[in-house]
N, C-alpha and C positions, 0 to 999 in steps of 0.2 A: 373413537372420536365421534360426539352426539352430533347430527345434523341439528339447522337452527329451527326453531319452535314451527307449528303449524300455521301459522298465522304469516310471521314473518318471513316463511318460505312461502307462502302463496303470495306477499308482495314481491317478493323477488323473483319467482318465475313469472311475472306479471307485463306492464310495458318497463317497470321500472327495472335495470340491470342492479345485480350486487354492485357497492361500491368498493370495488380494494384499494385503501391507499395502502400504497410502498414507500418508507423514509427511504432514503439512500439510495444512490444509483452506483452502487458500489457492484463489486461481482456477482453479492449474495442478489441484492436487488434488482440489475439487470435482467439475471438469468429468471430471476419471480419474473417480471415483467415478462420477457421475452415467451416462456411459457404461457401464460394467460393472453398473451395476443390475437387476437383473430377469435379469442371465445368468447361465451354469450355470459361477458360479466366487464362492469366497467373500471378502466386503471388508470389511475393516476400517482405517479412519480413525481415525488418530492426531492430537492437536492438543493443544496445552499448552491453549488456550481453546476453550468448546462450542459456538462461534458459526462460523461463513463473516462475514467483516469485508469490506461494497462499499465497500475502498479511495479508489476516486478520488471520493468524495464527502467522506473523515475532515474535509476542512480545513470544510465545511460545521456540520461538528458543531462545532468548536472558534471558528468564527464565526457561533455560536449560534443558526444558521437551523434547524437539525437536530435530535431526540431521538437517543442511540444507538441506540435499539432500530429508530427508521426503519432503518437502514445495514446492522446487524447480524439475522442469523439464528439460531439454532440450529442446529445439526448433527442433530441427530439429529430436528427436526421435517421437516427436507431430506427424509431419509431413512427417516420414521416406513410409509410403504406400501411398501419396497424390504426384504424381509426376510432379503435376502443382502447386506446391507450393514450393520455395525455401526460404533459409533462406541468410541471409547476417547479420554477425556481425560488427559493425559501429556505431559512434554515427554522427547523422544528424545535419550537423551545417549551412545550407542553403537550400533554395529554390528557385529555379529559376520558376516562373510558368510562364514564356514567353518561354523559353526553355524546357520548360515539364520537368525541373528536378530537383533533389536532390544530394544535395551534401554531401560528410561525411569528418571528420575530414582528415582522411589520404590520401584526395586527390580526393578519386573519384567520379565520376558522372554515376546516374542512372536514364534511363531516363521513362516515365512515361506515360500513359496514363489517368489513373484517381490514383489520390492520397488521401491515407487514413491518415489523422494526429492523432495519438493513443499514442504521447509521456508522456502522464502522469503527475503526478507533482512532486513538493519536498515542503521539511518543509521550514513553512513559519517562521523566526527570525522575522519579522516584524521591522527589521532593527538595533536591539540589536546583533551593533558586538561586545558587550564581552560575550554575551552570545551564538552565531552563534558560537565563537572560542572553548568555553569549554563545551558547551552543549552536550550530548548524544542524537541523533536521532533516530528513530526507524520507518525507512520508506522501507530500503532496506538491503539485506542479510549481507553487510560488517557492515554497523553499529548495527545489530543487534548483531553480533559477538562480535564487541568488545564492546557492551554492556553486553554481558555475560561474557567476560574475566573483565570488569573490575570490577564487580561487586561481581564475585567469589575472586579477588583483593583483594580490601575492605576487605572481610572479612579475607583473608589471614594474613593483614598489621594488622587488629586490634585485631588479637589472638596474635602478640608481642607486641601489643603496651600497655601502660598506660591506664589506663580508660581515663584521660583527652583526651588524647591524640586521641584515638579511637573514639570520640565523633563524629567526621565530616565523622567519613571513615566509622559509622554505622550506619548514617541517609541520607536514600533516599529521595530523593525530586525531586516528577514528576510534572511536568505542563500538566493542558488540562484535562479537566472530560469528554470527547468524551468516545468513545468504546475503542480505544488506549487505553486511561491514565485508564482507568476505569479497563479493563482488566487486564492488566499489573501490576496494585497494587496489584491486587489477587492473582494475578500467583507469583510475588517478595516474598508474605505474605507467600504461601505456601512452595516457596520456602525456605523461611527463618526458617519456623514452620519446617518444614519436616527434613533440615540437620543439624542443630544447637544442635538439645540436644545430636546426637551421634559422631560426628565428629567434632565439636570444644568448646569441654568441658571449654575451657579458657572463651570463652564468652557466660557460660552458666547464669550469672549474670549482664550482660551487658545489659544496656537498647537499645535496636535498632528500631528505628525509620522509621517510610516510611510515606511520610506526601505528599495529592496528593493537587494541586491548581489549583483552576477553579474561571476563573473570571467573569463568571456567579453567582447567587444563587443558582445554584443547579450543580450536577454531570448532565451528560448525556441532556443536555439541548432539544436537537429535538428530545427528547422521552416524551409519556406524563407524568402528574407530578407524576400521582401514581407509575409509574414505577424508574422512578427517585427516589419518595422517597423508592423506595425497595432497591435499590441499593448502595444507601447511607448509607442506614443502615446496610447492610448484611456487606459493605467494614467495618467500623467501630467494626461490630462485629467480624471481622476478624485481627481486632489491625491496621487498616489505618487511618491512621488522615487526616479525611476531611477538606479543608479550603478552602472557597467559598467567594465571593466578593471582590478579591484581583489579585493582577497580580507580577508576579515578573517584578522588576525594575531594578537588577544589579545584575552582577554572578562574585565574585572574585577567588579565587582558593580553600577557603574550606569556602566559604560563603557567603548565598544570602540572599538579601534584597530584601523585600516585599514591594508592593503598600503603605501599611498602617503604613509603617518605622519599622516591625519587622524586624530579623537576624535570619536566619538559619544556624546554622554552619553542611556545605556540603560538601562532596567531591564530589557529584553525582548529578548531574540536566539534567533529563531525559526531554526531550523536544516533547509535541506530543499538543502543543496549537494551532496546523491547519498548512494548506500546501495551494502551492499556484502553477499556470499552469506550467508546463517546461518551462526555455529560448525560447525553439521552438517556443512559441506561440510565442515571438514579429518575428518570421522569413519572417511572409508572408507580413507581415505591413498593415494586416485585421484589421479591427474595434473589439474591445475587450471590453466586459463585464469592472463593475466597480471591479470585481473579480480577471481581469486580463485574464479571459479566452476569447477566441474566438468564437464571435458572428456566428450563423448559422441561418440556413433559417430553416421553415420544414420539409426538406429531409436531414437535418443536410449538406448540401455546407454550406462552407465558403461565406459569403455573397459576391457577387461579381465573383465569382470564380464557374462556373458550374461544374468542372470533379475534383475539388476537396473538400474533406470531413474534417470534425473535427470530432472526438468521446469522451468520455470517461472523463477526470479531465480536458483536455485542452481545451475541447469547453465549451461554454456557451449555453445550452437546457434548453428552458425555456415551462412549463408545468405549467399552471394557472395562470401565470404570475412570476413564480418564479424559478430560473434557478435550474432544476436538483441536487442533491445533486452529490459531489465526491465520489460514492462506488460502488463498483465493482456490485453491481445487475443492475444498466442502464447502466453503459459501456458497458454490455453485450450484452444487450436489442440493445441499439445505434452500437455496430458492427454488430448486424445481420441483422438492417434494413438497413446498408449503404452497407453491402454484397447482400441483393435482390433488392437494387437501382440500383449500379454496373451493375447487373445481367439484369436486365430490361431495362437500358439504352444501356446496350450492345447489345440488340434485338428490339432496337428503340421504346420502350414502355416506356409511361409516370413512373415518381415512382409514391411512395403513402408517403404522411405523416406521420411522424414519430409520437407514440404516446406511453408516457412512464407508463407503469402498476407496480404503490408501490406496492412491495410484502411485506414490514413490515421490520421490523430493531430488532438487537437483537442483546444484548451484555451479558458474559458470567464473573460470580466473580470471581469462580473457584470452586470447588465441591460439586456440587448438588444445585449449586443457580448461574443462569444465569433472565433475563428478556426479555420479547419478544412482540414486537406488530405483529401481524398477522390480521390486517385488525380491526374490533373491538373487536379481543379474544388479551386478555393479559392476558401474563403467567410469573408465577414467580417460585424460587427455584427449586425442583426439573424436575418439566414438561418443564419450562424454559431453563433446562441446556440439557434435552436428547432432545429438538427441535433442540437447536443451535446442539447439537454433529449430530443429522444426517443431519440436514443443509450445515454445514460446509463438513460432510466427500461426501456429495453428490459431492460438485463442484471441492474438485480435482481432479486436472489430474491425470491419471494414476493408476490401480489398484496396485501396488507395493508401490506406494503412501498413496494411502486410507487405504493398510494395515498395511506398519508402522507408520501411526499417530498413527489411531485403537489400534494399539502395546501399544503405548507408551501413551497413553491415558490409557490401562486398567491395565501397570505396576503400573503408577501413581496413578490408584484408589485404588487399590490392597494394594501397598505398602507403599502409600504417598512417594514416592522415584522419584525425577527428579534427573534423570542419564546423562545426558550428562556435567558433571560438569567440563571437563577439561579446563586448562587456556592455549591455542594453537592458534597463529598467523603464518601465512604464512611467509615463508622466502625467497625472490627473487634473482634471478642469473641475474646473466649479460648479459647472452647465452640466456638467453629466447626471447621470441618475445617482444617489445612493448606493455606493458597493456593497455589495452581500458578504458577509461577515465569511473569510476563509475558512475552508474547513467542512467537513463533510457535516451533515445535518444533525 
């Protein structure tokens, strides 16, 4: 990797700092940021929302064990003692790389010396718009929300309803046996187990249903099989009905129909069957993965493109010949080597190759039985579930953070009791500013 011209390395070791924007304050973008902190180069963070979002907890929040504000950070308290790091809230809707800049929805232009692209992804419909319309998501804080209002809903609707009647409003149905759908049906299970026998006596005979689909043959498919088969059975033992080799084909209003012509009668189809790169990636009109992501070179540029970077869901890193998976342990990995390339390029020294080290993958059922690959130790039930708990509380942000999950983690084992049960939607004024379009940049 060439350092930048003679010229424009003597403005830049000059009074003037490099400029790095970073889209996204996702993991990949964070950890960029976090790295170039306190160095002699200047950063600015881009983000439709002014929060860092700890992802693989969201389904906690929407199976009401959670506050958001546990999960979520602020950006700019991240960042309040780094004074070469600033934050900018905006969602990025162009790229100009002849002009060095960025553009965001409400008009402005920033301009750029080396650019970091960390916009992230979203759920992929795979092009089912009746299901895109009525499906529940669970990729980012608002739809987690009103997965949890609608869900505590449900059961609202079916303590006056008829049994007939109640039938659709008390069978969940999630798509996707990833770590999403897998965790989620545990965490629903528990929840369901936990407030049902004292707080809604009316359906305490009521059959209630949560039935997950994976169109694979098994749950958890890029885990190996034995771990897979742990987990499928622990969910089962837990009252989940597994159903594997099928796909949903159509979502009507309390009923979906399966690949294999069965009928579900649903009011709830929780949608976690895969995601796909931000809009941003088609922005640069770079060459893109069959994935849809953004091809890179070794030092993770955008191919063609020397000063600027892909990281994170929206590039395509490829390692053995196989692109990177989407999860937050390489976008980390990938924003801190594209923060000591920055760093090196900015001091006219070569980079170095990016090279991405599995640290293991592990998905959690819910008490005292989670699964974990850690290199070739795999761990199941109880050792499974206190890895992932200190795993998890290691990478959030913030000790005030790590202490209310902690919290709400040891109420919940204590008491079997998920407390955040209220059914609360925001209410908007007139008077207010203009909302920033949801959704990461």
């Amino acid at each position: 990797m060439d350092g930048p011209p003679t010229a424009r390395r003597a403005r830049l070791e000059g009074v003037q700092r490099a400029r790095v924007v970073i889209v996204g304050a996702g993991f990949a973008g964070l950890s960029c940021a976090q790295k170039l902190a306190g160095k002699r180069v200047s950063v600015l963070l881009v983000d439709a929302n002014n929060y860092h979002l700890f992802t693989p907890l969201l389904y906690q929040v929407a199976s009401s064990l959670l506050n958001p504000s546990d999960i979520a950070r602020s950006v700019r308290a991240i960042f309040r003692r780094s004074p070469n790091v600033r934050f900018r809230q905006g969602r990025v809707v162009a790229i100009d790389v002849g002009a060095r800049t960025v553009r965001t929805a409400d008009g402005g232009a920033i301009l750029y010396d080396y650019l970091v692209l960390a916009s992230g992804s979203t759920t992929n419909f795979y092009g089912m718009a009746d299901v895109e319309e009525r499906a529940f998501g669970l990729k980012d804080l608002p739809e987690a929300l009103e997965l949890r209002n609608h869900i505590l809903g449900c059961l609202e609707v079916a303590a006056r309803s008829s049994p007939t009647e109640a039938e659709p409003w008390l069978t969940f149905l999630l798509v996707g046996g990833g770590p999403t759908g897998v965790e989620y049906a545990g965490a629903l299970s528990e929840l369901i187990d936990g407030v049902l026998p004292d707080e809604y006596p009316d359906l305490a005979d009521r059959p209630i249903r949560i039935v997950l689909v994976e169109a694979l043959d098994r749950v958890l498919p890029t885990f190996p099989e034995d771990l897979s088969r742990d987990a499928q059975a622990e969910l089962r033992r837990r009252g989940v009905e597994v159903v594997t080799g099928v796909r949903v084909a159509a979502f009507a209003e309390d009923a979906v129909r399966l690949s294999d012509g069965s009928v579900i009668r649903s009011r709830t189809l929780v949608w976690a069957a895969g995601v796909r790169p931000s809009d941003l990636a088609g922005a640069l009109g770079s060459v893109r993965s069959r994935s849809g992501r953004i091809e890179v070179d070794g030092f993770l540029r955008v191919r063609g493109l020397r000063d600027v970077f892909a990281i994170g869901d929206v590039a395509s890193v490829l390692e053995g010949g196989q692109e990177v998976p989407m999860l937050s342990a390489p976008a980390m990995q990938e924003g801190r080597a594209v923060a000591r390339n920055v760093l090196r390029a900015v001091r006219g020294q070569p980079g170095r190759a990016f090279r991405y080290r599995d640290r293991g993958s592990m998905a959690t059922i819910g008490r005292n039985a989670a699964v974990a690959e850690l290199g070739p130790v795999h761990l199941t039930g109880f050792a499974g579930w206190a890895t992932w708990l200190v795993v998890h509380l290691y990478y959030i942000i913030g000790f005030r953070n790590r202490l209310a999950v902690l919290l709400g983690w040891a109420w919940n084992y204590v008491q079997s009791d998920r407390p955040v049960r209220i059914i609360a939607r925001a209410r908007g004024r007139e008077d207010q500013p203009a909302a920033v379009p949801e959704g990461r940049s």
